[in-house]
DOSEKOL-243558 format. One record per residue (C-alpha): residue in three letters; chain; x, y negated, z. Coordinates in pm, whole numbers, always signed. Example, Ala and Ser with C-alpha at 12.3 -4.5 7.8 and 13.67 -1.06 7.14 Angstrom:
% residues 2
{Ala, A, {+1230, +450, +780}}
{Ser, A, {+1367, +106, +714}}
END
This chain:
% residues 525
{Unk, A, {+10918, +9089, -3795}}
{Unk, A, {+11168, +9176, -3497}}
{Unk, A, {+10959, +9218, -3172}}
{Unk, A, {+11222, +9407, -3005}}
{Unk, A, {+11299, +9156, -2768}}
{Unk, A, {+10942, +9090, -2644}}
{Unk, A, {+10929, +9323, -2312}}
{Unk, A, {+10638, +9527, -2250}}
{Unk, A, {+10395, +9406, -1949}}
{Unk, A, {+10195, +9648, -1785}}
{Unk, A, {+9845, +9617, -1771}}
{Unk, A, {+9846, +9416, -1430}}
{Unk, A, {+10126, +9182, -1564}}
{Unk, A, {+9923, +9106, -1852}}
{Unk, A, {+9612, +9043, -1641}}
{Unk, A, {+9829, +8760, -1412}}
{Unk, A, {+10030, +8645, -1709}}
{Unk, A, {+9655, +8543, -1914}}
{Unk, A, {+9502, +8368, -1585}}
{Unk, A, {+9832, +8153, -1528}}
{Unk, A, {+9856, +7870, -1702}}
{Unk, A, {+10253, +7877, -1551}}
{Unk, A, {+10457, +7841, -1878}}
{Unk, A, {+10777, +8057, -1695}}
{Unk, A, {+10586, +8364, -1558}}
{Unk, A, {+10746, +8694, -1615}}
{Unk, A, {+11039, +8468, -1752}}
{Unk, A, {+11275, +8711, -1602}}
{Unk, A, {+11167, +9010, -1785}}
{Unk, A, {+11248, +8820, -2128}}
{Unk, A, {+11607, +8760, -1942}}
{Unk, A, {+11625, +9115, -1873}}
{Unk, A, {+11548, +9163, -2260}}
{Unk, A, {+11821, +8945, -2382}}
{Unk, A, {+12070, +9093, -2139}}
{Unk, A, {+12027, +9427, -2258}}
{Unk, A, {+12055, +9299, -2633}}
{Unk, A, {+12366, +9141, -2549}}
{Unk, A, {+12549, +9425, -2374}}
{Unk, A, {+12406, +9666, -2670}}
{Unk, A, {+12592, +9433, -2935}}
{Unk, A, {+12917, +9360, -2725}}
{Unk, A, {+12925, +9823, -2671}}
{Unk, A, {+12917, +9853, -3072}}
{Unk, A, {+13106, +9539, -3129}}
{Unk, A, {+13351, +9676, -2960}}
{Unk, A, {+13327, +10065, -3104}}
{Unk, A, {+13289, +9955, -3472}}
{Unk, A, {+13531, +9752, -3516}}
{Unk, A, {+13792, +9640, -3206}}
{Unk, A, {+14079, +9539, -3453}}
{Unk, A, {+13841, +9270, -3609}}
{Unk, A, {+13818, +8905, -3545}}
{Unk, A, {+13590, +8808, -3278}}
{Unk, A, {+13246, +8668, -3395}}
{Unk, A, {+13038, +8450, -3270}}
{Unk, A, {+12786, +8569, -3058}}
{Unk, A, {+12458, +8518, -3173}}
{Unk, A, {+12235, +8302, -2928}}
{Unk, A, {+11861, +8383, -2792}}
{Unk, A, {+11695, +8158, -2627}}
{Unk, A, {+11389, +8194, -2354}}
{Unk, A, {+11071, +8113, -2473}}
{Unk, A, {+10960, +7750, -2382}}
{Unk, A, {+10593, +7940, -2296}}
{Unk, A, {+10611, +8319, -2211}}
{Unk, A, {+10287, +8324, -2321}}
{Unk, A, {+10369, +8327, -2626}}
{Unk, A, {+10663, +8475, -2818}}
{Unk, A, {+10853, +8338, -3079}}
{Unk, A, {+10987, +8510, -3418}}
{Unk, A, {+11046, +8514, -3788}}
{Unk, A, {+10890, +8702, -4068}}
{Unk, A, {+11166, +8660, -4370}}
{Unk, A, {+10992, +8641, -4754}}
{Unk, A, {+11218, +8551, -5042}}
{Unk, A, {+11533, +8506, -4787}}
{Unk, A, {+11292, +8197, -4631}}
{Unk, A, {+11283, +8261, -4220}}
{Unk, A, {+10900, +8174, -4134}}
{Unk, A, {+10843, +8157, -3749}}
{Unk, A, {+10539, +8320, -3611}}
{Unk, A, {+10422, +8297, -3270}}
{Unk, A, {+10314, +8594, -3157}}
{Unk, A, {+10091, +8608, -2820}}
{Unk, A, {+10266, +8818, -2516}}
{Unk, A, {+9915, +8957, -2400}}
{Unk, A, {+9657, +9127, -2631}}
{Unk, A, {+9367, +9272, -2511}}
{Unk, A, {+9070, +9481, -2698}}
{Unk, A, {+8847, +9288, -2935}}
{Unk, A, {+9091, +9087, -2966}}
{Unk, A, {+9139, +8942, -3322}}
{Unk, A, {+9285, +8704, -3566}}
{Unk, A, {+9368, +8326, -3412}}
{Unk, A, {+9067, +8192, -3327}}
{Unk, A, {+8907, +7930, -3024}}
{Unk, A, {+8673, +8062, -2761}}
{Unk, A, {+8675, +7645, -2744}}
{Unk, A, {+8548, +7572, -3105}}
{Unk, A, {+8285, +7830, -3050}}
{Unk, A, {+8132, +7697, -2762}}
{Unk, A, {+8117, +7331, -2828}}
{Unk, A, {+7976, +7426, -3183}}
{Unk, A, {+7625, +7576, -2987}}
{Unk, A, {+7680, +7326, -2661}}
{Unk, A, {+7647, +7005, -2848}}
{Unk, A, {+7308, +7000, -2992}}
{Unk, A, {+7156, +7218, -2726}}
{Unk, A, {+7310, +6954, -2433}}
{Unk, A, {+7181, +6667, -2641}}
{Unk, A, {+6845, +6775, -2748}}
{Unk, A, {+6798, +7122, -2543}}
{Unk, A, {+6544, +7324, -2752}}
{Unk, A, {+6324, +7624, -2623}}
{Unk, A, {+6374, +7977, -2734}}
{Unk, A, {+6113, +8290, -2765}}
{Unk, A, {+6154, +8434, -2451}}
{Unk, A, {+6323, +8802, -2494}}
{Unk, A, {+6394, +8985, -2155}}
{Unk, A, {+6742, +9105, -2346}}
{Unk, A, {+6819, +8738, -2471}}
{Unk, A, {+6620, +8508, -2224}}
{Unk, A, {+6797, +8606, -1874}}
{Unk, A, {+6767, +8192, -1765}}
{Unk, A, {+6411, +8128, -1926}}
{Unk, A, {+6370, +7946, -2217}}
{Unk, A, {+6600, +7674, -2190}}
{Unk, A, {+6903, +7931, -2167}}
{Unk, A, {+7215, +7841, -2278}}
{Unk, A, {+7297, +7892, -2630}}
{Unk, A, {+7641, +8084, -2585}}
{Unk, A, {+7463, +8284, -2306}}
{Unk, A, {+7205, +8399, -2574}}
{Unk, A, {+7489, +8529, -2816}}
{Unk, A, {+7644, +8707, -2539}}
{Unk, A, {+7364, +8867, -2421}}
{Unk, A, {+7262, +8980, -2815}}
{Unk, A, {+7590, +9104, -2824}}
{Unk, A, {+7555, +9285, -2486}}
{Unk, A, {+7236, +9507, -2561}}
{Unk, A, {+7373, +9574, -2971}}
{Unk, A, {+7130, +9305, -3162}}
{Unk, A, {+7188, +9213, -3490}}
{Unk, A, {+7390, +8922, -3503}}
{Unk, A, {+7438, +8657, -3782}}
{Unk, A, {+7657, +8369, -3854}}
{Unk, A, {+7546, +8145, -4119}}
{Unk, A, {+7778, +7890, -4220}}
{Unk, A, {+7635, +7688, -4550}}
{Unk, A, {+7878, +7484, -4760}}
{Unk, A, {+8184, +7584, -4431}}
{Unk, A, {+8473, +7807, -4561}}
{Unk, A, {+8436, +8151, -4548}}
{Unk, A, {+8758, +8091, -4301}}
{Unk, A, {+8553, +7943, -4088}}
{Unk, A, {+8282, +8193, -4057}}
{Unk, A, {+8458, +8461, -4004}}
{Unk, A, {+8656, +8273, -3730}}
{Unk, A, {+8292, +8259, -3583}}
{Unk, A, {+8298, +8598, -3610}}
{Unk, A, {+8589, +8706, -3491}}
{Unk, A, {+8553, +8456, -3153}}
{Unk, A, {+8217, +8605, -3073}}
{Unk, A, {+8366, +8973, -3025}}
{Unk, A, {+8602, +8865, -2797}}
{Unk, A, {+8349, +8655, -2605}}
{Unk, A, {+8129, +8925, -2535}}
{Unk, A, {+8443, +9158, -2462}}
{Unk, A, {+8643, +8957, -2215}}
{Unk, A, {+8952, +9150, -2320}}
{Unk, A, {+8726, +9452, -2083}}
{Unk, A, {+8451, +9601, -2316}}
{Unk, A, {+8529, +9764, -2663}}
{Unk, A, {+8333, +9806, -2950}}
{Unk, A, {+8200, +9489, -3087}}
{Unk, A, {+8527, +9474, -3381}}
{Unk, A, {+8442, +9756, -3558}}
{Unk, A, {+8120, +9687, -3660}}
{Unk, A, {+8207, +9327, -3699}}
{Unk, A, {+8181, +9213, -4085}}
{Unk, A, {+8362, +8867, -4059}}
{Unk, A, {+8219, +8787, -4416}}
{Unk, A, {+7955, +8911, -4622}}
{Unk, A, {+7721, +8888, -4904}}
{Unk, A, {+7375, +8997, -5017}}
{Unk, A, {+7562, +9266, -5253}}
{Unk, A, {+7650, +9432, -4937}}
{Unk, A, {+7281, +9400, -4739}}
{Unk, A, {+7165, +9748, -4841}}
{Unk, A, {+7461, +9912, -4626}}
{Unk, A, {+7490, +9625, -4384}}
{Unk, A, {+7119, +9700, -4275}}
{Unk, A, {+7225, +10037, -4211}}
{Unk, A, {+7477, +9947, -3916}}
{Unk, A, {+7319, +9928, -3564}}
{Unk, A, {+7410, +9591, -3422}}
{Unk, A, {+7629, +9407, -3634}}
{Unk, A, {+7823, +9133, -3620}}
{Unk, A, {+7825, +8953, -3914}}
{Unk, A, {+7938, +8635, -4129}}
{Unk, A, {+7773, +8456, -4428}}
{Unk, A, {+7743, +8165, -4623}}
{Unk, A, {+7450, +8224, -4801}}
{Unk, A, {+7086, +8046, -4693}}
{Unk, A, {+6889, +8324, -4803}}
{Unk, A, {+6985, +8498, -4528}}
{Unk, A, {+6766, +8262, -4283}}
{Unk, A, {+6437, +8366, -4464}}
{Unk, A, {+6467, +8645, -4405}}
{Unk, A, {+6460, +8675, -3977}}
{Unk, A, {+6397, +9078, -4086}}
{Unk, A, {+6787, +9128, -4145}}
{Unk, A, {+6893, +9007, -3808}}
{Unk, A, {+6799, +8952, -3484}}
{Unk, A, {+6957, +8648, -3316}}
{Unk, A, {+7114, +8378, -3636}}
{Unk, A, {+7353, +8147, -3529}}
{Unk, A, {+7364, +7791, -3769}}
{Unk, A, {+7717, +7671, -3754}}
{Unk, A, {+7646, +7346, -3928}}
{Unk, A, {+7318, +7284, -3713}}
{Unk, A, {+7488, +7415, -3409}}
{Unk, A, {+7138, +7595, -3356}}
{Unk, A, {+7049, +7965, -3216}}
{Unk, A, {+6737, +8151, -3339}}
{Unk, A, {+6593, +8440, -3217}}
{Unk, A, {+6439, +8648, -3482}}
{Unk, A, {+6038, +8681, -3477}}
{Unk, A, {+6095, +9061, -3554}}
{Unk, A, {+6338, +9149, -3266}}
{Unk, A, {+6259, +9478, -3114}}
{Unk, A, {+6075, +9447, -2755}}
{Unk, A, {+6294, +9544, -2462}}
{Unk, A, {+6150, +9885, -2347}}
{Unk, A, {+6014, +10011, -2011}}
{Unk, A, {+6256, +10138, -1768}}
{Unk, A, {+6320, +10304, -1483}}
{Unk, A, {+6522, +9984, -1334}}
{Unk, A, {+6252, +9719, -1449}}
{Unk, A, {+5941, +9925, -1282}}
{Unk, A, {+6202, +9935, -967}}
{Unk, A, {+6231, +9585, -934}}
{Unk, A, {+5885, +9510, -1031}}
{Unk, A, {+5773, +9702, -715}}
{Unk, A, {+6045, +9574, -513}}
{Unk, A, {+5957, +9255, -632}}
{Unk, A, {+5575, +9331, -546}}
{Unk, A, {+5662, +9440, -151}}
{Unk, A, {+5881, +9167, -60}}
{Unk, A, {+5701, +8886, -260}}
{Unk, A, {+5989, +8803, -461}}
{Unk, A, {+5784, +8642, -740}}
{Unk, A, {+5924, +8396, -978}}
{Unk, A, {+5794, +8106, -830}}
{Unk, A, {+6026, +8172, -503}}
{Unk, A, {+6330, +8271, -729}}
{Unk, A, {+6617, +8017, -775}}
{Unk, A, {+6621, +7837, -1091}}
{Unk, A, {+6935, +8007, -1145}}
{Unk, A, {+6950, +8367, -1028}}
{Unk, A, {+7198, +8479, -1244}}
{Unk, A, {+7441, +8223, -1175}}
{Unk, A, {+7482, +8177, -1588}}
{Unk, A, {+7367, +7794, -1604}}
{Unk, A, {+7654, +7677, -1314}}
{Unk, A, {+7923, +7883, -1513}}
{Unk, A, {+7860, +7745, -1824}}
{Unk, A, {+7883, +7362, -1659}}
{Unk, A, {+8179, +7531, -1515}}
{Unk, A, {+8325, +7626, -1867}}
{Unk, A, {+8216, +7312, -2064}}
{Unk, A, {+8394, +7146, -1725}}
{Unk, A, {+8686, +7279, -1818}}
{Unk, A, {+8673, +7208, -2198}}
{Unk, A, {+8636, +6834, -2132}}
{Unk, A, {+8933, +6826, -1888}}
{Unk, A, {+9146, +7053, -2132}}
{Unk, A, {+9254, +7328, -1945}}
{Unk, A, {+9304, +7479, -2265}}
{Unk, A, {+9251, +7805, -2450}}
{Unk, A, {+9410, +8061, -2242}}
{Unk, A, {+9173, +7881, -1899}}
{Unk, A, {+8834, +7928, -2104}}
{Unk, A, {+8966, +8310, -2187}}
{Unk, A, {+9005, +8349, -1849}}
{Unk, A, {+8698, +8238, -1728}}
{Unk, A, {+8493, +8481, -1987}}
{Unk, A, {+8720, +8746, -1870}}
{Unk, A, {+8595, +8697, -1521}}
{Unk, A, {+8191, +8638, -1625}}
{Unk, A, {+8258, +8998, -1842}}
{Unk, A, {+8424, +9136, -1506}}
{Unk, A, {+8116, +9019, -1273}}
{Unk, A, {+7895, +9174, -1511}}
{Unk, A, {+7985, +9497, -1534}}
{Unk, A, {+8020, +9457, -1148}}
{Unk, A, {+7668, +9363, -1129}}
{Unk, A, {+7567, +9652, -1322}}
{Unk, A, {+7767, +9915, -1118}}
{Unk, A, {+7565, +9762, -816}}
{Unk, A, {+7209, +9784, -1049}}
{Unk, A, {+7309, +10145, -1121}}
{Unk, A, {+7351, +10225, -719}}
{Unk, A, {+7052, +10053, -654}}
{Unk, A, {+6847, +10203, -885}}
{Unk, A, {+6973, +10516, -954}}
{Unk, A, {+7208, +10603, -624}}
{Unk, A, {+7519, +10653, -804}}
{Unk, A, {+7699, +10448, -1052}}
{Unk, A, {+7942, +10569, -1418}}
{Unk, A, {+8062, +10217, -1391}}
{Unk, A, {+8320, +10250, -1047}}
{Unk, A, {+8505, +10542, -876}}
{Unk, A, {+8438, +10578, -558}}
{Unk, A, {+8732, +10559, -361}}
{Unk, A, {+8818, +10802, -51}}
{Unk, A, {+8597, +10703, +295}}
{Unk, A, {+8344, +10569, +73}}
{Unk, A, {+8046, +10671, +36}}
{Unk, A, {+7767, +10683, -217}}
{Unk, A, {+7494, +10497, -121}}
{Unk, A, {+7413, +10133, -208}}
{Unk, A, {+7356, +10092, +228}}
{Unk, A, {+7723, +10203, +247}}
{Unk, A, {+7885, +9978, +525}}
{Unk, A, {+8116, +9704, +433}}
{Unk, A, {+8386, +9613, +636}}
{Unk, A, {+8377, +9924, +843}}
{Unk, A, {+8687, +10086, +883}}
{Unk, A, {+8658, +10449, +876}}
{Unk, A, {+8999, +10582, +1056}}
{Unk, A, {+9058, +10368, +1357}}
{Unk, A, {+9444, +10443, +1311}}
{Unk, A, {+9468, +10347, +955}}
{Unk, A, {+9378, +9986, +898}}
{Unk, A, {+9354, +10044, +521}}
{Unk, A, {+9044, +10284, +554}}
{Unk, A, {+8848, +9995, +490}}
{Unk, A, {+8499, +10103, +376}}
{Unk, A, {+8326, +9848, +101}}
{Unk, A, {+8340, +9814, -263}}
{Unk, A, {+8181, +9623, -542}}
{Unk, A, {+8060, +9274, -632}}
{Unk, A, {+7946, +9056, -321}}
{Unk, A, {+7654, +8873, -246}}
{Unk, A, {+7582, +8624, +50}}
{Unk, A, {+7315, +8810, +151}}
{Unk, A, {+7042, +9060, +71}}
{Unk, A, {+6811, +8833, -60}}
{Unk, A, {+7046, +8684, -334}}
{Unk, A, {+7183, +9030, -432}}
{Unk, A, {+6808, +9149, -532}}
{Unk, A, {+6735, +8808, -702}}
{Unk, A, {+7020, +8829, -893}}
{Unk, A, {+6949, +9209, -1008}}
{Unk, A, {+6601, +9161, -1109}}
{Unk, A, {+6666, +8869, -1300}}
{Unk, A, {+6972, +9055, -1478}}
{Unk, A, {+6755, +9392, -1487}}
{Unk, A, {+6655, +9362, -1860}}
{Unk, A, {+7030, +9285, -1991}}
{Unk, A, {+7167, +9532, -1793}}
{Unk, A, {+6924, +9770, -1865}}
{Unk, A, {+6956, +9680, -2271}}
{Unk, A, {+7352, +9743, -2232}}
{Unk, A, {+7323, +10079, -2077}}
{Unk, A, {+7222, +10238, -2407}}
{Unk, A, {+7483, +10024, -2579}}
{Unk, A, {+7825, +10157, -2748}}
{Unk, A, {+8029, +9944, -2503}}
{Unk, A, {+7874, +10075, -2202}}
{Unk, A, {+8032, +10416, -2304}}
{Unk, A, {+8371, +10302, -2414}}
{Unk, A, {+8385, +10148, -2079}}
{Unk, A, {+8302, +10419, -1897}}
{Unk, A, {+8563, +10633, -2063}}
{Unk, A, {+8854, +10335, -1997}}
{Unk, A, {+8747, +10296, -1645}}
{Unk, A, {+8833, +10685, -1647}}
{Unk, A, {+9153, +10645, -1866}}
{Unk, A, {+9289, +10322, -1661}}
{Unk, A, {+9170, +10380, -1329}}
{Unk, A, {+9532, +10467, -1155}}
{Unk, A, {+9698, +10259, -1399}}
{Unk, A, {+9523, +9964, -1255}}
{Unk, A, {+9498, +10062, -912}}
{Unk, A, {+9774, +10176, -756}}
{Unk, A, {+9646, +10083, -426}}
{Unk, A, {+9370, +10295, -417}}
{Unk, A, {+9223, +10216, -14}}
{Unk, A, {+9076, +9925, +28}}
{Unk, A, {+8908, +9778, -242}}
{Unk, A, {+9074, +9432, -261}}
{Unk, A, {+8886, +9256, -535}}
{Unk, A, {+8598, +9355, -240}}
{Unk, A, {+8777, +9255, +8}}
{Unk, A, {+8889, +8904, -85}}
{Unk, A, {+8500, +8837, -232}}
{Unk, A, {+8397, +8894, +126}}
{Unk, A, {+8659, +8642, +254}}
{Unk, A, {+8558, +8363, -21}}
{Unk, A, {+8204, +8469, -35}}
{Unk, A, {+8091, +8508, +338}}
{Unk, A, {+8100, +8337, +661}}
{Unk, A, {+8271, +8622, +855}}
{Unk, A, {+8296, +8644, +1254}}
{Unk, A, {+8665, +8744, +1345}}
{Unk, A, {+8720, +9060, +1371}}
{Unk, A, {+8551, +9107, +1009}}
{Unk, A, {+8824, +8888, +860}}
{Unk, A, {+9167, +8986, +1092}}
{Unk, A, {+9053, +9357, +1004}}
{Unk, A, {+9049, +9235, +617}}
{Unk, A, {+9374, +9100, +655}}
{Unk, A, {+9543, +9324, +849}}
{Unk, A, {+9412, +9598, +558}}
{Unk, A, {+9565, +9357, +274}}
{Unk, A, {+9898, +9398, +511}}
{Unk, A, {+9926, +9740, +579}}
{Unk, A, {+9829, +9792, +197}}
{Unk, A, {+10011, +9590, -18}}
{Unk, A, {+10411, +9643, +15}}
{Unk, A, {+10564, +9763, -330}}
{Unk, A, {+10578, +9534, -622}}
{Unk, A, {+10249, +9731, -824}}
{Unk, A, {+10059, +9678, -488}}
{Unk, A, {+10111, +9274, -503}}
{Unk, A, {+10103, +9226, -871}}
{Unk, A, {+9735, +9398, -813}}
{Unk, A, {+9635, +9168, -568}}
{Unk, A, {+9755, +8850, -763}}
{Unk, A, {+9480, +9005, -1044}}
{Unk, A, {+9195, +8960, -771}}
{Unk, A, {+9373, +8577, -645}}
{Unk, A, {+9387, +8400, -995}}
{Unk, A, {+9524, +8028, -971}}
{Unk, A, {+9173, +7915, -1179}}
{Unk, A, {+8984, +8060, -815}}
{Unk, A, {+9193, +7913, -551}}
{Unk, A, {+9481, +8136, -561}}
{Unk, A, {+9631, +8269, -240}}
{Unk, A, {+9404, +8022, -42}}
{Unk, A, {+9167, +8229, +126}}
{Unk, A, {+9470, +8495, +195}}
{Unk, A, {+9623, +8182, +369}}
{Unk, A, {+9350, +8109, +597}}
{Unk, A, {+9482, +8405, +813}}
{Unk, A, {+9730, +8153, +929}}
{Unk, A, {+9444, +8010, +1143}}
{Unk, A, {+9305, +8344, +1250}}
{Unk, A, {+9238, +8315, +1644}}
{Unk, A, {+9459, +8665, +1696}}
{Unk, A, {+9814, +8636, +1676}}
{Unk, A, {+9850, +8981, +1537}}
{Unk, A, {+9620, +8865, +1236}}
{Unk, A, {+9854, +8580, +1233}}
{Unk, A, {+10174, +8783, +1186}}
{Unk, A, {+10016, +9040, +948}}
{Unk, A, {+9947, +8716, +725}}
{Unk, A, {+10346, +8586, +736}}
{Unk, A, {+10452, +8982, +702}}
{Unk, A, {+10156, +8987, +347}}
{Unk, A, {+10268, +8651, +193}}
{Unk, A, {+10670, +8651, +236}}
{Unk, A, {+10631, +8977, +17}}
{Unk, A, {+10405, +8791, -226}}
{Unk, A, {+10672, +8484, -238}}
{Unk, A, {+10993, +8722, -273}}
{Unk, A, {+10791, +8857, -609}}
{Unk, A, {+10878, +8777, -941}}
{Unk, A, {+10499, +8629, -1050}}
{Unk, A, {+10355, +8632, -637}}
{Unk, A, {+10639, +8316, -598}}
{Unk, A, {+10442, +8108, -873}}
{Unk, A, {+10093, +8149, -701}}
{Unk, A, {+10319, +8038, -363}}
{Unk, A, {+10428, +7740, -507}}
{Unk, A, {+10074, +7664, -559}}
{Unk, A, {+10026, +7718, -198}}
{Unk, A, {+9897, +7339, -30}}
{Unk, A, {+10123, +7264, +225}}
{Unk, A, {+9924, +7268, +496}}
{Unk, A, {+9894, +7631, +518}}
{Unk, A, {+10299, +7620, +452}}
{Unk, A, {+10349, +7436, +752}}
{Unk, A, {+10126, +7670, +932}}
{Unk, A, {+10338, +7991, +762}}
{Unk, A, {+10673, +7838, +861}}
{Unk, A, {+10544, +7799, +1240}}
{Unk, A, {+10384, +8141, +1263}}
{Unk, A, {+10719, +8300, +1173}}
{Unk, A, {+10914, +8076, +1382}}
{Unk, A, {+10685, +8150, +1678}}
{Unk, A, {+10739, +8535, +1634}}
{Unk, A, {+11130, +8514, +1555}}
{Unk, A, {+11128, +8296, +1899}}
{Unk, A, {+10906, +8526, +2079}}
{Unk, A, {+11106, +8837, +1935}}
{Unk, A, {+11519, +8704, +1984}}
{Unk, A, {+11472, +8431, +2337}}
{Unk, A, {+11824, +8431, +2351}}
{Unk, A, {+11863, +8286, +2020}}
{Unk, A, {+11845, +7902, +1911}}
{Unk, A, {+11584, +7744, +1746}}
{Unk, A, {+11733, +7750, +1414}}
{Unk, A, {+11746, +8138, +1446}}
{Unk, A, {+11621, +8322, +1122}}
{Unk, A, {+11676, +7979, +930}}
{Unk, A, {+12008, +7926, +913}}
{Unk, A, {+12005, +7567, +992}}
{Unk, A, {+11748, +7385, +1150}}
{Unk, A, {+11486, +7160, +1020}}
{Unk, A, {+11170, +7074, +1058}}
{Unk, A, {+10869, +7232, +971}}
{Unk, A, {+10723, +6898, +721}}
{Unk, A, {+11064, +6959, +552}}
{Unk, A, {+11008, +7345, +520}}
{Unk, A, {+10680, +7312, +329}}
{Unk, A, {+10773, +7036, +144}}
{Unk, A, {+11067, +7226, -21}}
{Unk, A, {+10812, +7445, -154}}
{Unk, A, {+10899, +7798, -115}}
{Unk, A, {+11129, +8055, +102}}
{Unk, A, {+11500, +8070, +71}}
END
């Protein structure tokens, strides 16, 4: 199989690439590709053999979805096509559907919503939580898990399988494949038994007698979740006796909690949402990528709660080490990107220690877990890879400007930061990870538009005619609305006016027009 023309995205590229649903991103690197193939074969062409009758040239053609590339595995002189996908992250494994997965435990739980054992690892929502929650969660603190499919295709089981591990992993944590067993047997059980938390497929019935083998069991024909009677009790820790004190001094008892601390009910309405408006595969991947992401944010924040430092997040320079450190506060008056903050965001206090003691258990279960350490070591092994702007912490940054209602100041410092910051084509490409079209996109980076302080104002125009002039930042301006277009082209005609009051009023647009007709060609010239 020839690959040689599919171009190699860094890690940031394949971040945007997965969350765009744009069937043309990074189409010019595949140019670039073909280009270079073409003046490789016309150099020997013309070395080998420049007596010889001219061939024909062979012809490549784009891809009709970058996401996905296109070649041909030859058996017996026969040209199969295979389509082979652009971005593949950990975990990652066979062709399977996130989608078939979850509408296999959704159904019957939506229609006839059954209660569960309550398991501080498994339980995080009660016992009504969501099925798929319950398997991600088993598979977050290293249960036992088991798919039983009776009278399905082995195929289909160890699809099951194989979808599971990259549900819990998001494409972020590692681990869950190798001790995955797609498809197994009761020859094997001796040695299976003898794996700490498996993933595995059957087909056999036997296997639900006998709730001693596993710890969660997941029915594919019933569509039903059961948590084992024999399940190992989640332990005492230092985080839960922290939060049950905490809890004790500022009466946060579970009669004043929200129904849904953890947020996981409202993103799995979110996800099934999606499914029933087919957004497709690559949207749902997306999402879990994100709900993986926020977790292991959460965590990092449970870690500097509890313990005052975190494994899961590098402290950048300015910052400090202490879960009190001051957001927002910039730490060098003369250098706008000193930006102090970092982590996941909460609107307020109150929700941030809800949240963390109803998580406390899972998080708590996971810390002991095999992922937890591979992820520490890739945070270490990706960290500058990932961030090449180091100061401020933009996924932070732009959580504060969709999360919070900010005064002024707060936000014009945020986006002056995100101007001063971002310039070179690594710095935008990692700020298009944190602005995903599937969560507004460059909306909330457009409200600076608006911003009361003309300087904000400017530093907005100056931040998004570098995103639009970029190869993937012009897609997520396209998706722009216009409205914040209009205010864009009137910003920058304001400051060319202000800056050249000699010149016309078509100055730095070559010809004039109006502003509705600016915004309404969608995009910069």
């Amino acid at each position: 199989m020839d690959l040689s023309l599919l171009p190699k995205l860094s890690l940031l590229e394949r971040q945007i690439l997965q969350a765009s649903n744009c069937k043309d991103m990074f189409i010019e690197k595949f140019e670039q590709m073909i280009r270079q193939r073409i003046e490789e074969e016309g150099e020997s062409s013309d070395t080998d053999s420049p007596a010889s009758p001219k061939k024909q040239a062979p012809k490549y053609t784009l891809p009709r979805d970058t996401h996905e590339f296109e070649s041909r595995i030859v058996y017996n002189d026969i040209p199969i096509p295979v389509k082979v996908p652009t971005v593949i992250w950990p975990e990652v494994v066979g062709d399977f559907s996130l989608i078939k997965l979850i509408q296999t435990f959704s159904g019957p739980h939506s229609a006839s919503p059954q209660p569960f054992p309550i398991h501080p690892h498994l339980t995080t929502s009660g016992p009504y939580t969501h099925p798929i929650i319950i398997l991600v969660n088993a598979m977050l603190t290293q249960k036992r898990v088991v798919f039983l499919g009776h009278n399905r295709p082995s195929g289909e089981v160890a699809e099951a399988v194989l979808a599971a591990c990259a549900l819990a992993s998001g494409g972020i944590l590692r681990g869950f494949t190798r001790h995955a067993f797609p498809y197994t047997d009761l020859t094997k059980i001796d040695d299976l038994l003898k794996v700490p938390g498996f993933i595995a497929g059957v087909t056999n019935p036997t296997f639900a007698n006998h709730p001693e083998w596993w710890d969660v069991l997941c029915d594919l024909p019933t569509g039903r979740i059961k948590i084992s009677s024999h399940v190992e009790p989640a332990p005492i820790t230092e985080g839960l006796l922290y939060f049950q004190q905490q809890a004790s001094l500022n009466h946060l008892h579970s009669s004043n909690l929200n129904s849904d601390p953890t947020g996981d009910n409202l993103f799995m309405e979110d996800v099934q949402r999606s499914i029933t408006n087919r957004h497709g595969e690559n949207a749902i991947r997306a999402k879990w990528r994100a709900y993986i992401l926020k977790f292991a944010r959460v965590a990092s924040a449970f870690e500097e709660t509890v313990y005052g430092a975190s494994n899961l997040y590098i402290i950048g320079p300015n910052e400090e080490l202490s879960p009190e450190s001051p957001s927002g506060v910039q730490a060098d008056p003369l250098d706008p990107t000193t930006l102090r903050g970092h982590g996941h965001v909460w609107p307020d206090e109150l929700s941030k220690q809800r949240e963390l003691m109803a998580s406390v258990s899972r998080i708590e279960g996971w810390r002991t877990t095999r992922s937890y350490y591979s992820f520490i070591q890739d945070i270490a092994a990706i960290y500058y890879p990932t961030r090449p702007i180091i100061k401020p912490d933009l996924h932070h940054h732009h959580e504060r400007l969709r999360t919070l209602k900010l005064s002024s100041p707060e936000a014009g410092a945020i986006y002056i930061a995100f101007s001063y910051a971002v310039k070179d084509y690594a710095g935008i490409c990692q700020l298009l990870t944190v602005t995903p079209e599937n969560q507004a996109g460059l909306f909330y980076l457009g409200m600076g538009l608006f911003h009361p302080d003309q300087t904000v104002r400017e530093a907005t125009v100056d931040l998004l005619e570098r995103i639009s002039k970029h190869p993937a930042g012009q897609h997520f301006w396209n998706q722009l609305n216009r409205f914040a277009k209009l205010a864009f082209f009137r910003v920058k005609r304001e400051r060319d006016a202000s800056q050249s009051p000699i010149s016309g009023p078509e100055s730095g647009f070559g010809a004039p027009q109006s502003l509705v007709g600016v915004a309404m060609g969608d995009g910069l010239r």
